[in-house]
C-alpha positions in Angstrom: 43.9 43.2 19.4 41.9 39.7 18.8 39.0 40.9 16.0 36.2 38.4 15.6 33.9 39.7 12.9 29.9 38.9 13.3 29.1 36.6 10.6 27.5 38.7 7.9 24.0 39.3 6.9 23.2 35.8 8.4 23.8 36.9 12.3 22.1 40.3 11.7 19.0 38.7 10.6 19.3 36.0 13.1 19.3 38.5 15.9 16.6 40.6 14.7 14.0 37.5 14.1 11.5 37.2 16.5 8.5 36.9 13.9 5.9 33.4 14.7 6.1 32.3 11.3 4.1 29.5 11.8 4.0 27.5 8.7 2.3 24.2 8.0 -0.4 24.1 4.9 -3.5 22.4 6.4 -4.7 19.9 4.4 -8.2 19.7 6.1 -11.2 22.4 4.9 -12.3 23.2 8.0 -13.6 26.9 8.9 -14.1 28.7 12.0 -17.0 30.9 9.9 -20.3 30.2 8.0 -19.0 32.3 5.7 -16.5 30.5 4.1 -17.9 26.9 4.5 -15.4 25.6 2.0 -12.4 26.2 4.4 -10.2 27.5 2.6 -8.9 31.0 3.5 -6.1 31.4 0.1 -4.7 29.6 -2.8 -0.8 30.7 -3.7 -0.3 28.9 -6.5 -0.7 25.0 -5.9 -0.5 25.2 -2.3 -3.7 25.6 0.2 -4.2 28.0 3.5 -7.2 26.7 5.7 -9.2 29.5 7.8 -7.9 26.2 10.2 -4.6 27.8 10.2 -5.3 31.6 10.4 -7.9 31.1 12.8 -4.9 29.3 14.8 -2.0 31.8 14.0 -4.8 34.8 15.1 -5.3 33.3 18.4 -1.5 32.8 18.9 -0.4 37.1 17.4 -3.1 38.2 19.6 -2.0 36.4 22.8 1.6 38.0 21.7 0.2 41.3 21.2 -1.3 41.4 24.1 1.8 40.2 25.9 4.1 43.0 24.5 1.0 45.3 25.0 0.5 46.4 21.4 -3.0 47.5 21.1 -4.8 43.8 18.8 -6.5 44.9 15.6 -9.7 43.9 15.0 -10.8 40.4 14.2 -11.4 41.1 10.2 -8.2 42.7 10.4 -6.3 40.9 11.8 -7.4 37.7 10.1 -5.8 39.7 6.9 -2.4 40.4 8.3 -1.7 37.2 9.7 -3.0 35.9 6.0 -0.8 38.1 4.0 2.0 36.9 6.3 1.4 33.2 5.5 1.0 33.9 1.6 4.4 35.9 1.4 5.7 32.5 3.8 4.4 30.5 0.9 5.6 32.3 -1.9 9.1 32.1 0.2 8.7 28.4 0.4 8.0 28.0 -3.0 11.1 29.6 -4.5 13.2 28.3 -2.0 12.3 24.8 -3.1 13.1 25.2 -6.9 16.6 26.5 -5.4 16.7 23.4 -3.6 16.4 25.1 -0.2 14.1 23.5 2.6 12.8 25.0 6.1 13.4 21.6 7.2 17.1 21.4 6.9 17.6 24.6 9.2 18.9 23.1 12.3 17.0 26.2 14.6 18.7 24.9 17.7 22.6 25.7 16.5 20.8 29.0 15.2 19.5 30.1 18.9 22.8 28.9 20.2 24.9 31.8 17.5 22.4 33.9 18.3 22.8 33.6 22.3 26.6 33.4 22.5 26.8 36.5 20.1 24.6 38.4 22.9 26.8 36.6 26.0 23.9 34.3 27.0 23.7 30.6 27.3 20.1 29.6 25.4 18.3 29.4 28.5 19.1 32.8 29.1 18.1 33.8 25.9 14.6 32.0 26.4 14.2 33.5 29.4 14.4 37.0 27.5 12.4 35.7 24.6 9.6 34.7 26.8 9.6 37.8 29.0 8.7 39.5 25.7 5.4 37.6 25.1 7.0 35.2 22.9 6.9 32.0 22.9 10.0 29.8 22.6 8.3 27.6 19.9 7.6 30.6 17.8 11.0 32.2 18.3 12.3 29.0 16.9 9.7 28.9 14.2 10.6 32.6 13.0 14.1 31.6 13.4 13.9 28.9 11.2 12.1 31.2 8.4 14.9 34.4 8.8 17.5 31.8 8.0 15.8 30.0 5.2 15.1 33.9 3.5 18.6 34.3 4.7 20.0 31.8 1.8 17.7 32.7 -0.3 19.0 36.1 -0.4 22.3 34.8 -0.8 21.5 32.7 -3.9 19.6 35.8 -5.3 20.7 38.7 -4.1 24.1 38.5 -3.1 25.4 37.7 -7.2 23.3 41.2 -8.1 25.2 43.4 -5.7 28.3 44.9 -7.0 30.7 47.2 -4.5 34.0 48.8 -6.1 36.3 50.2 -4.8 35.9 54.2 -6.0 32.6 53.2 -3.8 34.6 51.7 -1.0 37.0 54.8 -0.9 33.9 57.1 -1.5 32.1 55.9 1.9 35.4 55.8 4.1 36.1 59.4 3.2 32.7 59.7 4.2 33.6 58.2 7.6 36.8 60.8 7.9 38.9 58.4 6.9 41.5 58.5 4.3 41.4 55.5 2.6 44.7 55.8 1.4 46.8 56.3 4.9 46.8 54.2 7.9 46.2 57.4 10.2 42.4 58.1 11.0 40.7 60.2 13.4 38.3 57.9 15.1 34.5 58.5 14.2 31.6 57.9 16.4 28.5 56.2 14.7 25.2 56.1 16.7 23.2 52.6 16.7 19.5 53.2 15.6 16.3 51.1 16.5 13.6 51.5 13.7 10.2 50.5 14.1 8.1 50.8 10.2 4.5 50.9 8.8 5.2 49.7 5.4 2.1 50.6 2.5 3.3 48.1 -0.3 2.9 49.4 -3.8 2.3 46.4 -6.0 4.7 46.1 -9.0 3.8 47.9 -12.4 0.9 49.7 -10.2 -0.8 52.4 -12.3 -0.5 56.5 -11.3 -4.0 56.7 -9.9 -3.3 53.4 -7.3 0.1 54.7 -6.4 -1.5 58.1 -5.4 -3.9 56.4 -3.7 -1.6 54.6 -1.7 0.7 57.7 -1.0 -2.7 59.4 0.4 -3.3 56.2 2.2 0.4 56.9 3.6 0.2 60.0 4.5 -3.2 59.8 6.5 -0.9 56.7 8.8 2.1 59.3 9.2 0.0 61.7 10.2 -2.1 59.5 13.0 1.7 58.3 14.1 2.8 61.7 14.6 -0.3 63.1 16.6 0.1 60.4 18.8 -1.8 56.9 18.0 0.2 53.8 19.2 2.7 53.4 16.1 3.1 49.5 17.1 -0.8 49.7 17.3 -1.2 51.3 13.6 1.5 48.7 12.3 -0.1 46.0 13.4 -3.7 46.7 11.9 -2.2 48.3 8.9 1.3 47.4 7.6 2.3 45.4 4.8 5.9 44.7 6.1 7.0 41.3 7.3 7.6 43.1 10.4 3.9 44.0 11.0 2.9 42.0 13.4 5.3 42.7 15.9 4.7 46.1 16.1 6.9 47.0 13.2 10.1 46.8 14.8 13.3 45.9 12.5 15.8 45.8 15.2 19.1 48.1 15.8 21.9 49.4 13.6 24.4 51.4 13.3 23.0 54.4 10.8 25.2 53.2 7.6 23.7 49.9 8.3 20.2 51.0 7.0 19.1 51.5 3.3 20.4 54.3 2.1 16.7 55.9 2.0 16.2 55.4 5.4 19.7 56.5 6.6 18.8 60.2 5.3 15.3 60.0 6.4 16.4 59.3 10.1 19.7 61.0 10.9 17.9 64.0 12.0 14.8 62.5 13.7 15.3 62.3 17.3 14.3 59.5 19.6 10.6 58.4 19.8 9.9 60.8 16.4 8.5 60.0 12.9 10.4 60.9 10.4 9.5 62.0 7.3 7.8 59.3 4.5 10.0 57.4 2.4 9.1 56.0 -1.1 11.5 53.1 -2.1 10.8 50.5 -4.6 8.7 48.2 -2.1 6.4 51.6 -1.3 6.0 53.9 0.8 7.8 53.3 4.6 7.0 55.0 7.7 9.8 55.2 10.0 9.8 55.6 14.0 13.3 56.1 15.6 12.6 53.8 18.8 16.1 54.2 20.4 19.4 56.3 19.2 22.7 56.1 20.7 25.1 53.1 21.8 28.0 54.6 20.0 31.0 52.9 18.9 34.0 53.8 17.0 33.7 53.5 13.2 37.6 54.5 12.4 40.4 53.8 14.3 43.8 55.2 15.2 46.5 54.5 13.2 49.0 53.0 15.6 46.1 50.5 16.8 46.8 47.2 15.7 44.1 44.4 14.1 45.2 41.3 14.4 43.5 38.0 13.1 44.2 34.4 12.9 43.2 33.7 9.7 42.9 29.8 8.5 44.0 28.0 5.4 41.9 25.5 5.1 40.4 23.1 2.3 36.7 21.0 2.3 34.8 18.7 0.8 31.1 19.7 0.2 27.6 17.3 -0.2 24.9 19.5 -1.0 21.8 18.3 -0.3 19.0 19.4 -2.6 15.6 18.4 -4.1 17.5 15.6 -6.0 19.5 14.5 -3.1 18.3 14.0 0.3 19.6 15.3 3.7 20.0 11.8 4.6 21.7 11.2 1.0 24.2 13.5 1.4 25.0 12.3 5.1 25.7 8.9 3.8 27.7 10.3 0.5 29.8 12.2 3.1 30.6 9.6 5.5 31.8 7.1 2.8 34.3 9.4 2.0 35.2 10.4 5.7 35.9 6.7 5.7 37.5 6.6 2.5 39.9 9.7 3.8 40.5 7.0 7.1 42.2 4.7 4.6 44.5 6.9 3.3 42.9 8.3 -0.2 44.4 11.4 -0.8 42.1 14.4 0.2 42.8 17.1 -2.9 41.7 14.2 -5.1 38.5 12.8 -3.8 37.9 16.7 -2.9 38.2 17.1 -7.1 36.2 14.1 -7.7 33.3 14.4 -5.3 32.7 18.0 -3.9 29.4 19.8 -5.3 31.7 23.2 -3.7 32.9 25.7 -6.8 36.5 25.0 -4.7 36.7 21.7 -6.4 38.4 22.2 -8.8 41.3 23.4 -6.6 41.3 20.4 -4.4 38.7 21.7 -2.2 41.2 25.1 -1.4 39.2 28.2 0.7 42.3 30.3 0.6 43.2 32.6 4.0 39.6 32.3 5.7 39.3 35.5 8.1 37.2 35.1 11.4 33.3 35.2 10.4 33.6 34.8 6.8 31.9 31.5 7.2 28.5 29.9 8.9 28.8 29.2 12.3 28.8 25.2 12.3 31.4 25.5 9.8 33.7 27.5 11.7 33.6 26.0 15.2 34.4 22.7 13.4 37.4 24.1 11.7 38.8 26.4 14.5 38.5 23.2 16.7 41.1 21.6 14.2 44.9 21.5 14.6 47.2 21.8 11.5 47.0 18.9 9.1 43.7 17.4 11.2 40.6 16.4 9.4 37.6 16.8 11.0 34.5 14.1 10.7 31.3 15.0 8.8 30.3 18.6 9.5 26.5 19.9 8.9 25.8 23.6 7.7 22.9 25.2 5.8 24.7 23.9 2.1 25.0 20.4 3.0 27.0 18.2 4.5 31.4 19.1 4.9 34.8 17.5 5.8 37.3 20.1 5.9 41.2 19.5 6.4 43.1 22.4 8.0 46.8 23.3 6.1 48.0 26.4 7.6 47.1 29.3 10.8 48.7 32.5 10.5 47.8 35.9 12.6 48.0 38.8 10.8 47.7 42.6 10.8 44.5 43.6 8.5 44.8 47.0 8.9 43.1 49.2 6.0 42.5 45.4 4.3 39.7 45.1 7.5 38.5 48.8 7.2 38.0 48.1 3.6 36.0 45.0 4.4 34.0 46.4 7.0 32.9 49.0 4.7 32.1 46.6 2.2 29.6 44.8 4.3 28.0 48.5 5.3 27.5 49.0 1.5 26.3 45.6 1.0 23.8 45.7 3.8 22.4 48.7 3.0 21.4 47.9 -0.7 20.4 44.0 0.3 17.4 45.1 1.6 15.8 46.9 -1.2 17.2 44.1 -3.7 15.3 41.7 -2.0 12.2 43.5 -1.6 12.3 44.6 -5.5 12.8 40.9 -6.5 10.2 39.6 -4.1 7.4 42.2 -5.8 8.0 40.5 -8.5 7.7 36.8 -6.9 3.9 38.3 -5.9 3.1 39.9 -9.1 4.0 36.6 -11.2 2.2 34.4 -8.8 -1.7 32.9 -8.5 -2.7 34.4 -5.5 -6.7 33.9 -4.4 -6.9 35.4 -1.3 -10.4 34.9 0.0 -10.1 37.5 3.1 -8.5 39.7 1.2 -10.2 39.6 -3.1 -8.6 43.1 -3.6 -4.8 41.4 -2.8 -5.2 38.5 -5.9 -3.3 38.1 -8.3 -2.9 36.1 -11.9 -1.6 33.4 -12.5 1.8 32.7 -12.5 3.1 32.6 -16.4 
């Protein structure tokens, strides 16, 4: 049996973005109220939001609202959210650039095309979707262009701090009913689960008295959600997750899939419930099962077969970065496609040139299985025949040539089980990594939020 593995944590957030991260700061002090004649509605560090720009991303989450028919906060509060939103945007932007990361060097169109062939749709058809939600295609693509950008930054930060072994591995397959040290399995059913969350954000190193006050806060939100107010409603007017202002919705996963918090919090709750509070290291998270069910086999029988074509394959990598442009890097990679044209020998330019750790090695990958790299990456080298070098590829990391040395199909067995389980246990501790590390972005930062004065911060140290 063929096995093509989703490419990791990329596609998942990908396929759960839908967020209008609208993101431009507004150089003009214009304001849409006397009371703020000077225009500007924040100051995140060195960078400027306008009351220009909320006033313009309020207008365009209330018409989306409206459209997905999730009751629109008041102005005041609302103006706040969609503030908050565009600080944390900032704040994103910010360390992304000193990581050499840019917004602007997300290609959103090959994102919406992965994202719409993984769902067996051709991109109009996944507009057509989009847009029967209330959203617009611009801001699907603007959102889209954000969840990948926080997408590498997680995998610059996050990914190096996670660390699976494999008495953990074994731990969680024998949690699955399966023996992690036989072939034979009983096959085990997960359930998919849609969350929806109402996130109160407890700011890092906040004293007793303001955490209580924000469990109290907490509570007095779980209890309207479970006597019946419109949970999308309460999200939008009162959250502090990124998720807010789409009602709180974080998308569907299989149970294991969910921070490890959340997976005991919801296993028992039933369809349209609220389960109990949950207090992680972001704050306190209210969680509404939306939907439950869509099972699919975790384990499988031990005389079923898993068979990939796995690719060895080298590359040569440009990266392009603060110091080196997108157009740079273009350039740097097509004089040595032409330089590989006249002959040079690919290991040794690969040494000489690539910005890829592999360089040393020639530019060698190893066995590559299906998935284990970005999309743009791998439809360029599956496209390749044995020996073939393919012209200038673009990814997320810069800018590739890759050369194709050997295909082989192979039975992964326990070796894919294994894997598979090691992506469950990564997912489900990504989350919280990130949202421990990005408390600590806020906490450091100069924040004057103008909307908001209780939300500032000091100045970054």
């Amino acid at each position: 049996m063929q096995v093509h593995q989703l490419t990791r944590h990329l596609i998942l957030a990908l396929a759960t973005a839908g967020a209008a991260f609208l993101s431009t700061v507004q150089a003009q002090n214009d304001s849409f109220t006397p009371n703020h004649a000077d225009g500007i509605a924040a100051i995140v560090n060195k960078d400027v939001i306008t009351l220009r720009t909320v006033q313009r991303e309020v207008e365009a989450v209330s018409k989306n609202l409206a459209a997905q028919k999730i009751p629109v906060p008041d102005q005041a509060v609302l103006q706040k959210q969609v503030l908050q939103r565009l600080v944390d945007e900032h704040l994103l932007k910010q360390e992304a650039a000193q990581m050499g990361l840019s917004a602007d060097s997300v290609n959103v169109e090959e994102a919406a095309e992965v994202i719409a062939s993984r769902n067996n749709l051709t991109v109009a058809q996944l507009r057509k979707e989009i847009e029967k939600g209330g959203l617009s295609w611009d801001s699907y693509l603007q959102g889209l262009r954000q969840e990948v950008l926080m997408d590498q930054i997680r995998q610059r930060v996050i990914d190096p701090r996670i660390s699976i072994s494999d008495s953990e591995i074994d731990a969680f397959l024998k949690s699955q009913g399966i023996d992690p040290d036989s072939t034979k399995t009983t096959p085990q059913i997960n359930e998919i689960f849609e969350l929806a969350q109402i996130l109160v954000r407890v700011p890092d190193g906040a004293s007793s008295a303001t955490q209580a006050e924000l469990r109290r806060k907490a509570e007095t939100l779980l209890q309207q959600a479970r006597q019946g107010a419109d949970f999308a409603g309460l999200a939008a007017a009162s959250s502090d997750g990124s998720e807010a202002l789409q009602g709180g919705v974080m998308g569907a996963r299989p149970l294991e899939g969910w921070p490890d918090a959340f997976a005991k919090a919801i296993q028992s709750t039933s369809k349209g419930q609220v389960a109990d509070l949950v207090r992680s290291g972001a704050g306190f998270h209210i969680l509404k099962v939306v939907n439950r069910g869509q099972a699919q086999t975790a384990a499988h029988a031990a005389d079923q077969e898993f068979i990939v074509t796995q690719t060895h394959a080298r590359h040569i990598l440009i990266k392009f970065n603060q110091i080196t442009s997108d157009t740079q890097a273009q350039k740097r990679i097509e004089q040595l496609a032409d330089r590989l044209r006249n002959g040079e020998d690919f290991e040794e330019l690969a040494r000489a040139y690539s910005d890829d750790a592999s360089a040393p090695q020639g530019g060698d990958l190893g066995w590559l299985h299906p998935g284990e790299t970005v999309p743009a990456f791998e439809q360029a080298m599956d496209a390749l025949t044995i020996g073939q070098i393919s012209e200038p590829v673009r990814s997320q990391f810069g800018w590739h040539i890759i050369r194709v040395d050997e295909r082989r199909d192979r039975n992964v067995g326990n070796e894919y089980r294994r894997m598979q389980a090691r992506q469950v246990l990564h997912d489900q501790r990504v989350e919280p990594a990130f949202d421990d590390w990005f408390s600590q972005i806020r906490s450091q930062a100069f924040i004057d939020n103008r909307l908001d004065p209780e939300s500032s911060s000091g100045r970054r140290k």
